[in-house]
C-alpha positions in Angstrom: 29.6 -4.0 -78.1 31.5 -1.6 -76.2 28.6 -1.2 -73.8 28.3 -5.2 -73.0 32.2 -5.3 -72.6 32.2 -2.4 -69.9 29.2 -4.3 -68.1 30.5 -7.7 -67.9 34.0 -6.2 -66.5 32.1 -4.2 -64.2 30.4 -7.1 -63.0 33.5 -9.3 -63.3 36.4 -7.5 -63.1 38.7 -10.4 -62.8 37.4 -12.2 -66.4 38.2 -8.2 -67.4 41.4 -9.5 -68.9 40.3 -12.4 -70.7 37.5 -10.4 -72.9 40.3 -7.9 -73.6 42.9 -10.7 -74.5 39.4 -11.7 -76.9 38.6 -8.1 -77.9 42.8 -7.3 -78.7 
């Protein structure tokens, strides 16, 4: 999971915050 979270934010940084807001 951790893996697929650092990808997507790499790839969008700016949706970064909402998979966080998710993950938290």
């Amino acid at each position: 999971e951790s893996r697929c979270y650092r990808f997507d934010i790499t790839l969008r940084g700016r949706r970064a915050n909402y998979f966080e807001n998710d993950l938290t």
